[in-house]
C-alpha distance (Angstrom), angle and dihedral (degrees) to the residues before:
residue distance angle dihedral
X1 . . .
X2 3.61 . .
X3 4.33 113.9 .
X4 3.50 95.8 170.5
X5 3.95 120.7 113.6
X6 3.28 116.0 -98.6
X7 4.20 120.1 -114.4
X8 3.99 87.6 -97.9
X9 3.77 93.6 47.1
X10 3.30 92.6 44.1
X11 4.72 90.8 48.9
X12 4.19 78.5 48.0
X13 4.12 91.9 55.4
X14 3.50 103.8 38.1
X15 4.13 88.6 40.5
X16 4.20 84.1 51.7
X17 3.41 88.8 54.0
X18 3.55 97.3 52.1
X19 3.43 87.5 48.9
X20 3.69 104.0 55.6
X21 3.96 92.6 33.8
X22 3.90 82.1 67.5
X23 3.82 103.0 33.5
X24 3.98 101.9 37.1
X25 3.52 107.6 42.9
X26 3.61 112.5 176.3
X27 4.32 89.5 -120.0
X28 4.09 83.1 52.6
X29 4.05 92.9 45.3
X30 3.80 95.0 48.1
X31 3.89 81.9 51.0
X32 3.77 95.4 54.4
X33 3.75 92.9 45.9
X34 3.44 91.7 54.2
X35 4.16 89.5 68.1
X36 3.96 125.1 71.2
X37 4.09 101.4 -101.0
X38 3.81 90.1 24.6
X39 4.13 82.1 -139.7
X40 4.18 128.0 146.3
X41 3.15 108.4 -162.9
X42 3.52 99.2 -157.8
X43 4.12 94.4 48.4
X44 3.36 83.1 54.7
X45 3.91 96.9 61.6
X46 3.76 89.5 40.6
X47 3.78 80.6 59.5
X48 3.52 90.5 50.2
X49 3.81 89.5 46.0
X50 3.67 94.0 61.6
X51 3.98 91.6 55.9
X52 4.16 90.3 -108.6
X53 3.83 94.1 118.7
X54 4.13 91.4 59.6
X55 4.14 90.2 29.0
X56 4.10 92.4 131.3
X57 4.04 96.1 24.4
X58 3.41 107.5 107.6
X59 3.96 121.1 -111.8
X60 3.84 99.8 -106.1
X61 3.84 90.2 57.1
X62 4.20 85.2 51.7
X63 4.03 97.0 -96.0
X64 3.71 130.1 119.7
X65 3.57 96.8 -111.2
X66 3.98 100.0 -130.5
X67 3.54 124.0 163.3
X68 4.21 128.4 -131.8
X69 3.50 90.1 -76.9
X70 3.66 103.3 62.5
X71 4.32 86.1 41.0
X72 3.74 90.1 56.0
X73 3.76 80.6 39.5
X74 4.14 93.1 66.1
X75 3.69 97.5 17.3
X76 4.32 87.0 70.0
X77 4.29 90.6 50.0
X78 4.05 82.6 46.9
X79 4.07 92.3 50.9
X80 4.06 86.7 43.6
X81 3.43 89.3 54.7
X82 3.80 95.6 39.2
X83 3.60 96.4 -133.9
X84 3.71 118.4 -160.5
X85 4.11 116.2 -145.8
X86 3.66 140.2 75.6
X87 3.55 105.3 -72.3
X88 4.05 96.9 124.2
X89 3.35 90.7 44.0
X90 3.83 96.7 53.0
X91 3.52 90.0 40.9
X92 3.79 96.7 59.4
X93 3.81 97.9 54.5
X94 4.02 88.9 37.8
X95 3.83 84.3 69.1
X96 3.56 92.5 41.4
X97 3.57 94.9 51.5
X98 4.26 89.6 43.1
X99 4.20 85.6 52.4
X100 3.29 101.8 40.0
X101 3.60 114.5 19.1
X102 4.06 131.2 94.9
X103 3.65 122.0 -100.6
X104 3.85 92.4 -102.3
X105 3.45 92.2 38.0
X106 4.20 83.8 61.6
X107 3.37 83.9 45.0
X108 3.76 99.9 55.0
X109 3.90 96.7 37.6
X110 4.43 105.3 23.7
X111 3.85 87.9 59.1
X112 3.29 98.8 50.8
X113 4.17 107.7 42.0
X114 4.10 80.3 46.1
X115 4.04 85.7 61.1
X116 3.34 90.1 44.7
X117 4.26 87.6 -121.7
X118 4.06 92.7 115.6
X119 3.89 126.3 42.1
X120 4.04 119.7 -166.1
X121 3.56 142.9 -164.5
X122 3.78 146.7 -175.8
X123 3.62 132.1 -113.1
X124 3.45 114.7 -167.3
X125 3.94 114.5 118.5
X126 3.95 118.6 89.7
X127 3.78 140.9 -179.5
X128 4.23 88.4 -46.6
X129 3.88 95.6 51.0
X130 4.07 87.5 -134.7
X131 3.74 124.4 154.7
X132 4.39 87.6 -160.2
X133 3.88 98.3 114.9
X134 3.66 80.8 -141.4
X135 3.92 91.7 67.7
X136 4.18 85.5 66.3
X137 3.75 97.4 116.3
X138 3.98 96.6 167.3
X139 3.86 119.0 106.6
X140 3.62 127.5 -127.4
X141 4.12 108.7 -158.9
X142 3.61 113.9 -167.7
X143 4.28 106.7 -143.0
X144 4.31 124.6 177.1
X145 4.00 82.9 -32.5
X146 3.75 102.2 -41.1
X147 3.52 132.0 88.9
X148 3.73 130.7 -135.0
X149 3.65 124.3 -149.5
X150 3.96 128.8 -137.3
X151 3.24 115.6 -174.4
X152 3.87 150.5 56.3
X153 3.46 132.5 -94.3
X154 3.90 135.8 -162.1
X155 3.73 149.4 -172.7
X156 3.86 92.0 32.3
X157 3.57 104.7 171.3
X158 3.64 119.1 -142.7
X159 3.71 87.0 6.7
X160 4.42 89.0 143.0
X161 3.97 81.7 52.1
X162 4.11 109.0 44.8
X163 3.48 124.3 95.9
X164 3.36 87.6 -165.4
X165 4.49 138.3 22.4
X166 3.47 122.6 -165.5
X167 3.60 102.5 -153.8
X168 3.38 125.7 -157.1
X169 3.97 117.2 -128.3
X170 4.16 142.5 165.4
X171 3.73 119.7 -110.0
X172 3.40 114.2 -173.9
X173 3.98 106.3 -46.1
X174 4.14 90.1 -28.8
X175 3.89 129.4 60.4
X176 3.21 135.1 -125.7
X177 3.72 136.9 -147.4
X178 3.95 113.9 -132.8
X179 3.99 130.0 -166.2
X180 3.51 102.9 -151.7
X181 3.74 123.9 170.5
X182 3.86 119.1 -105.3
X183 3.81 119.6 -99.9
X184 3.69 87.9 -153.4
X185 3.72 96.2 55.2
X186 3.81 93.9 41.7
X187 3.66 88.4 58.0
X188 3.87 97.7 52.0
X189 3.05 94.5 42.6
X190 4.07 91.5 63.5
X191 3.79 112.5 89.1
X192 3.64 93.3 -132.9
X193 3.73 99.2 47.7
X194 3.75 103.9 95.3
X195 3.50 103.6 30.6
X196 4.25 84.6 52.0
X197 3.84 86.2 56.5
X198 4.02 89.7 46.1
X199 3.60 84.3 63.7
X200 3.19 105.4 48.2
X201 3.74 98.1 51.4
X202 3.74 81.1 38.6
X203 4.16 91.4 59.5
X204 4.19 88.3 36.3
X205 3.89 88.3 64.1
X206 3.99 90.0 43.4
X207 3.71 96.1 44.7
X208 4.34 84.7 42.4
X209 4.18 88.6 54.2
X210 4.32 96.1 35.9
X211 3.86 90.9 40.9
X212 4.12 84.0 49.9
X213 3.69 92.6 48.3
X214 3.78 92.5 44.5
X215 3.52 92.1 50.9
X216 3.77 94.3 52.5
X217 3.74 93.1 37.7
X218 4.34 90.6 59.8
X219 3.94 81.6 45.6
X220 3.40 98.8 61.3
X221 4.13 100.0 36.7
X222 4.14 79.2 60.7
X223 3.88 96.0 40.4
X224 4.25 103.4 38.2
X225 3.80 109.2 91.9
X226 3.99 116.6 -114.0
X227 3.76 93.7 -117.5
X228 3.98 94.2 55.8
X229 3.94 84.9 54.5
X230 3.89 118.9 89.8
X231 3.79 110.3 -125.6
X232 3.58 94.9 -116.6
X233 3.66 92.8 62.1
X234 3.96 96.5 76.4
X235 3.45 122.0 113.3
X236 3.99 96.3 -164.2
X237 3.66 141.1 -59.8
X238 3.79 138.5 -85.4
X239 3.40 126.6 -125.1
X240 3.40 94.2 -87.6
X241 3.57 93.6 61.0
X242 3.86 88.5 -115.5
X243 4.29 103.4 136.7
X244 3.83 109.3 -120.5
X245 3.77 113.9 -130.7
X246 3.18 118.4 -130.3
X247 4.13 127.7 156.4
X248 3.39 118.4 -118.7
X249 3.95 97.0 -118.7
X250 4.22 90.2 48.5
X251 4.00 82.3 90.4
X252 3.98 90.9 46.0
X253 3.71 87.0 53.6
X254 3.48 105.6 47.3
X255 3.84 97.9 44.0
X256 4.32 86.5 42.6
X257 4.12 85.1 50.0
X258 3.70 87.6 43.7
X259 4.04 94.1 47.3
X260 4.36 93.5 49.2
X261 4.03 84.5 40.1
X262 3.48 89.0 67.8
X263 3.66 99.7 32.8
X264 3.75 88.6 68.0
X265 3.76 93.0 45.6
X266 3.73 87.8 58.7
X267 3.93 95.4 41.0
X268 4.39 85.8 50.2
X269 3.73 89.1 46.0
X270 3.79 84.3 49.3
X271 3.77 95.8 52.3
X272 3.89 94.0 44.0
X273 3.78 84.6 57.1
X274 3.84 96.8 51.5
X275 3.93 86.9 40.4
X276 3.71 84.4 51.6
X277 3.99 94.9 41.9
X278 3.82 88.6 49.5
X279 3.62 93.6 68.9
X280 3.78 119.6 112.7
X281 3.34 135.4 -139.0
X282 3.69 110.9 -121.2
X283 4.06 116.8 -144.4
């Protein structure tokens, strides 16, 4: 019995290896790893240039059509050349989707990871990090031809990066496999979401530095003698008489501290709501 590659698995290695000796240079991979997602976009479409995106989706749903073999095949020149990216990831709920899925759900989803337009993920994992199906705890609740999920996942990997995560959910005594659209890309994808998060930290660090200075400044009206106050710095007098010292820019301060307080309330209440707006419907 012959285990040797055959001459077109053996044109796909060497011409993966080619490809990732030039495109994932180990400089260029320490790089990527070095940001949060660890993603090029750009080596990513040259990916899906080469076919590698769609390598196990069959033809009619715009992949090559390649079996195990030929995955294993590329997947060993990607681990040589440690490439960064979501390619596991996206090819775990491609299969799922292929298996499991409805013809237009193929449609919809096969297309477009083969193009390299659409990346996917699965959520399945939860607070006891098992694999056993079994161990799904979240609940899928079928209302007027939607379903709502209850429930919280973890571990999703490549979660930042998907455009889409099937997630894996109980329904009734038998689970069900759900393509819902990511949270994460949703939110990026709005043209107020990062510069509303700019703010925010922006008015954190101001309320941090005003809140510090308004602290200090209600410190020292209580902690300055009276006689190292000038006389027009009082604010009024007890009951005793007795003048109450309190520095002139205390009152600056607290309404300043006051004025960023609710600034951030305003720009959290405004995140929540995008958050909140970001959520799909799942069908």
């Amino acid at each position: 019995m012959d285990f040797d590659l055959s001459k077109p698995q053996k044109l796909l290695k060497d011409s993966a290896r080619d490809f990732f000796s030039r495109q994932c240079k180990p400089e260029r991979v320490r790089q990527l790893m070095d940001t949060e997602t660890a993603y090029d976009a750009h080596l990513w479409k040259e990916i899906a240039d080469q076919g590698w995106t769609g390598l196990t989706i069959p033809e009619e749903f715009g992949g090559l059509g390649l079996g195990l073999i030929e995955l294993a095949v590329v997947s060993e020149e990607m681990g040589r050349a440690c490439l960064p990216g979501p390619f596991l990831s996206n090819f775990f709920a491609t299969n799922l989707i292929e298996r499991a899925g409805s013809q237009t759900q193929k449609s919809i989803y096969l297309e477009a990871i083969a193009n390299g337009e659409l990346r996917a993920t699965v959520a399945q994992l939860e607070k006891e990090a098992d694999w056993n199906p079994q161990a799904v705890a979240l609940e899928a609740e079928r209302t007027n031809g939607d379903y709502k999920l209850s429930g919280r996942k973890l571990f999703v990997a490549d979660a930042k990066l998907a455009d889409v995560v099937i997630c894996v959910a109980k329904n009734g005594d038998s689970h069900i496999l759900l393509p819902v659209r990511s949270l994460w890309r949703r939110l990026r994808g709005r043209p107020d979401a990062v510069p509303l998060r700019q703010q925010l930290h922006s008015a954190l660090i101001a309320f941090g530095i005003i809140g510090g200075l308004w602290v200090a400044g209600w410190v020292l009206a209580f902690i300055v003698p009276d006689d190292m106050v000038p006389h027009n710095a009082f604010s009024g007098t007890g009951a005793s008489g007795q003048a109450h010292t309190v520095i002139p820019f205390v009152t600056f301060l607290v309404a300043g501290g006051t004025l960023v307080l609710v600034l951030v309330m305003v720009e959290l209440a405004r995140l929540i709501q995008a958050v909140t707006n970001a959520g799909d419907r799942i069908s």
